[in-house]
C-alpha positions in Angstrom: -21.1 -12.3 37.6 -23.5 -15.3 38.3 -20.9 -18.5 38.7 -22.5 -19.7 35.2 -21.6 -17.3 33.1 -18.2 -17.6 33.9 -16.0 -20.4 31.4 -12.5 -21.7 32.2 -10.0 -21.5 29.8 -6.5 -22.9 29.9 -3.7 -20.6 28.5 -0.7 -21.8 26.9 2.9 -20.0 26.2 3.3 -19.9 22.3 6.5 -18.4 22.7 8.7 -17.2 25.7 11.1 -14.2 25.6 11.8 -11.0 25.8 10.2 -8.2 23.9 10.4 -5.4 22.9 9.7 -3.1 25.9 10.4 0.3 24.8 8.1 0.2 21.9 5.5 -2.2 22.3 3.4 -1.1 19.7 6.0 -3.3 17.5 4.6 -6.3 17.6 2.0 -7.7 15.2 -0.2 -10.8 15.6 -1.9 -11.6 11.9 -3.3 -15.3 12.9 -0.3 -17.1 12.2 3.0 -15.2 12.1 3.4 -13.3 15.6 5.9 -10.6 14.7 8.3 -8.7 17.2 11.1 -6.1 17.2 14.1 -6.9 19.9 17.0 -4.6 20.0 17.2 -3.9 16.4 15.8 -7.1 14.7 12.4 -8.4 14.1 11.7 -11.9 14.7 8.9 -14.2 13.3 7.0 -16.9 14.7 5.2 -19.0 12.8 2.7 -21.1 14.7 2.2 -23.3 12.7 5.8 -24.8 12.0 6.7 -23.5 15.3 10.0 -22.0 13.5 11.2 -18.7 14.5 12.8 -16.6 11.8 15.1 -13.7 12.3 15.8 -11.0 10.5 18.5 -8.5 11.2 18.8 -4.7 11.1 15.6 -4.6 10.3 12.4 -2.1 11.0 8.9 -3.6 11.4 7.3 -0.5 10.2 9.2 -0.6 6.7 8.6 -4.2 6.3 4.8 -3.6 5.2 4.3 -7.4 7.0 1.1 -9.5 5.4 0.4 -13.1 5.3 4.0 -14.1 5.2 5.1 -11.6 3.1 7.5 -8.9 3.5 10.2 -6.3 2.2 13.4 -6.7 3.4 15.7 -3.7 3.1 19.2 -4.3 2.1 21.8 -1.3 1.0 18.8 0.8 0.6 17.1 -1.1 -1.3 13.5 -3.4 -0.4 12.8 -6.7 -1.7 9.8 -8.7 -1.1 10.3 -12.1 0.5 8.7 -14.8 2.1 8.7 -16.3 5.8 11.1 -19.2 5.4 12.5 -18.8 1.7 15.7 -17.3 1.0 15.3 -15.7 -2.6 13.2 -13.3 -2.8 9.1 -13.7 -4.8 9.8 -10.8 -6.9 13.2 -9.7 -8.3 12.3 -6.1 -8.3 14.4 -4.2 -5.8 12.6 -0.9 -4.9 13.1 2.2 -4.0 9.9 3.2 -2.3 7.2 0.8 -0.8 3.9 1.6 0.6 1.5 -0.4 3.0 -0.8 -2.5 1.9 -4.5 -1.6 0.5 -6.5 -4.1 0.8 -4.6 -6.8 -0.9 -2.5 -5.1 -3.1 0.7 -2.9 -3.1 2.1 -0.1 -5.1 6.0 0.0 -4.5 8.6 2.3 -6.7 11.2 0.4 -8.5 14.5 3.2 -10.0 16.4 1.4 -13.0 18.3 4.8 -13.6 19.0 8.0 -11.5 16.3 10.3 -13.1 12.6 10.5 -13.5 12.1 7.8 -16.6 14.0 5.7 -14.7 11.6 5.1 -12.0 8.5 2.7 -12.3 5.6 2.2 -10.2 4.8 -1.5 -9.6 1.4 -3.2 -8.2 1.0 -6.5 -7.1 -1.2 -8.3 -5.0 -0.3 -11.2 -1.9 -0.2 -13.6 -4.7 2.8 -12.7 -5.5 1.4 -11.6 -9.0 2.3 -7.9 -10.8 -1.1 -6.2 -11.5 0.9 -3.1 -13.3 3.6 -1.6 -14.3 3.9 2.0 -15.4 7.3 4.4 -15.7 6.6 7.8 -14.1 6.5 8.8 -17.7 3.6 6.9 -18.7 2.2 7.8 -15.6 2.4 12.1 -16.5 1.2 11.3 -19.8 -2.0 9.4 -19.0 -3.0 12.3 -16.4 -2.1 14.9 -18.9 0.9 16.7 -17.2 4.1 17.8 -19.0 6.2 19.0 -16.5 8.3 16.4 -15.8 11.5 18.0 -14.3 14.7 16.1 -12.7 15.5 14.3 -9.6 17.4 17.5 -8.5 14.5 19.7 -9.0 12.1 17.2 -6.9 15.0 16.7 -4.0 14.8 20.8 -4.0 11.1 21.3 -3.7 11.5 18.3 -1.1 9.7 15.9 -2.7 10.1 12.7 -5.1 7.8 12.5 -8.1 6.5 9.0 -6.9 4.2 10.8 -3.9 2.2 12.1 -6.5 0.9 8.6 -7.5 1.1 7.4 -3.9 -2.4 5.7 -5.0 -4.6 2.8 -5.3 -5.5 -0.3 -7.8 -9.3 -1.5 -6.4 -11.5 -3.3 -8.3 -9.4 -2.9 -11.8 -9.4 0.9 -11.7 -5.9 2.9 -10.8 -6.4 6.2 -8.8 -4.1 8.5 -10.2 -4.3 12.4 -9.6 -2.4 15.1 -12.0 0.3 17.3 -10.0 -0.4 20.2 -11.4 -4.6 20.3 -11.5 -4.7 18.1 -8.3 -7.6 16.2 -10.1 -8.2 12.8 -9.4 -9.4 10.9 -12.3 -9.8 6.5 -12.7 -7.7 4.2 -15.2 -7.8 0.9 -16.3 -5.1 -1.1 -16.6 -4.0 0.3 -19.9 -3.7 4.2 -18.1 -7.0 4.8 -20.3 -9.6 6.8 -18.3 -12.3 4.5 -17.6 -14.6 7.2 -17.8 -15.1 10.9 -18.6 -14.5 12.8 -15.0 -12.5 14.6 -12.5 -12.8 15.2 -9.2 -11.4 17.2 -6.2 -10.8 14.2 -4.0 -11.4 10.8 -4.8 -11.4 7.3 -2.8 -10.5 3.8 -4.0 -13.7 1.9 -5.1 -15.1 -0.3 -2.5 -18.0 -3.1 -3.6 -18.6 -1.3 -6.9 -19.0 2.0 -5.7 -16.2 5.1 -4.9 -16.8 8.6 -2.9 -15.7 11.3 -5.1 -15.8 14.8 -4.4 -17.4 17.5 -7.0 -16.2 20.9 -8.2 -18.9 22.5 -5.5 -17.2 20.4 -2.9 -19.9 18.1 -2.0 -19.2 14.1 -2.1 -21.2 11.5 -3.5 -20.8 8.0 -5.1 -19.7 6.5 -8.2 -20.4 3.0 -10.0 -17.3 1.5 -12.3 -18.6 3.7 -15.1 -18.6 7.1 -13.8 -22.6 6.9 -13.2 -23.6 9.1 -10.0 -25.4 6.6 -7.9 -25.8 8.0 -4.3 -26.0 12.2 -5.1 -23.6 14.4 -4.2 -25.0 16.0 -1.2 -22.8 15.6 1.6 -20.4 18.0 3.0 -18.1 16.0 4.5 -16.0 12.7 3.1 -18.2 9.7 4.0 -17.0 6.4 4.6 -16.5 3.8 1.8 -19.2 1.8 0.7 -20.5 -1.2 2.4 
């Protein structure tokens, strides 16, 4: 390249030590917080007090880490904390947490050893609860009776909680019924925010969701259920931008 085009730039170590070499992959840089597995903790820097915080017997991939938040799994259980404070922002201990969507979080909080026992939580990184439905509420507002036990789901090999492994975007819930495996979009109430299900359907992005019709052809949605791009397309576009 032509001497001109070529600009000098000093580097400068943030942070010295060893990482994790056998899984590099574990290591997550967000801005701020530069995040790192070593042995069997995970470590993080913040650049901005220059403090390094460690926590122990921990797994970066179950810690679901965003803008200084994260869950921190203790006897089983995860609780969401904060880089540098010891109690934790929410006193919910759960049982099951996803990743993030977006900005928000569904995780699966069990108060007693059996299906209405177990309630699905969404927040968002503001540390505020968007939701809060019991599994129960949940079947009801999809239409399916079939609850069952805990035994029967640890038989059939799967927890009740992965069929609302869905998201909250732009005030509407995803939810899909178990036993139709129809996706259909609630408000925060669980009352369907429109006539309408579908075969598959994505989260809404700037106003607008891809749903898939009975034929199996995808088009668009607006927050009322109105088609606004047609359902022509064979295969699951992109969302909306």
């Amino acid at each position: 390249f032509p001497s001109h085009d070529i600009q000098q730039s000093d580097a400068q170590v943030v942070i010295e030590g060893r990482f994790d070499l056998i899984n590099p992959q574990n290591q997550l840089w967000d801005g701020r917080y530069l995040v790192y597995t070593f042995y069997r903790d995970v470590f993080i820097y913040d650049t901005q007090t220059q403090l390094l915080h460690k926590e122990k017997g921990q797994y970066l991939n179950e810690m679901a880490f965003k803008n200084g938040l994260y869950f921190r799994k203790t006897s089983g259980k995860y609780q969401l904390h904060k880089v540098g404070e010891s109690q934790p922002v929410l006193p919910n201990k759960f049982s099951r947490v996803n990743q993030w969507f977006g900005n928000t979080m569904l995780a699966w909080e069990m108060t007693e050893p059996n299906p209405k026992g177990m309630k699905g939580i969404w927040f968002d990184a503001d540390q505020r609860i968007i939701a809060s439905f019991s599994i129960s509420q949940l079947y009801q507002a999809v239409g399916y009776q079939k609850e069952g036990s805990l035994d029967v789901f640890s038989i059939l090999g799967r927890m009740p909680w992965e069929d609302f492994n869905y998201f909250f975007k732009d005030g509407l819930i995803t939810l899909r019924n178990p036993e139709t495996r129809k996706f259909s979009f609630f408000d925060l109430s669980l009352k369907p925010a429109f006539p309408g299900q579908y075969l598959n359907a994505d989260p809404f992005f700037e106003g607008l969701a891809a749903v898939q019709n009975d034929n199996g052809l995808w088009g668009f949605i607006d927050t009322s259920g109105k088609e606004v791009i047609p359902f022509i397309y064979t295969s699951k576009p992109s969302p909306f931008h």
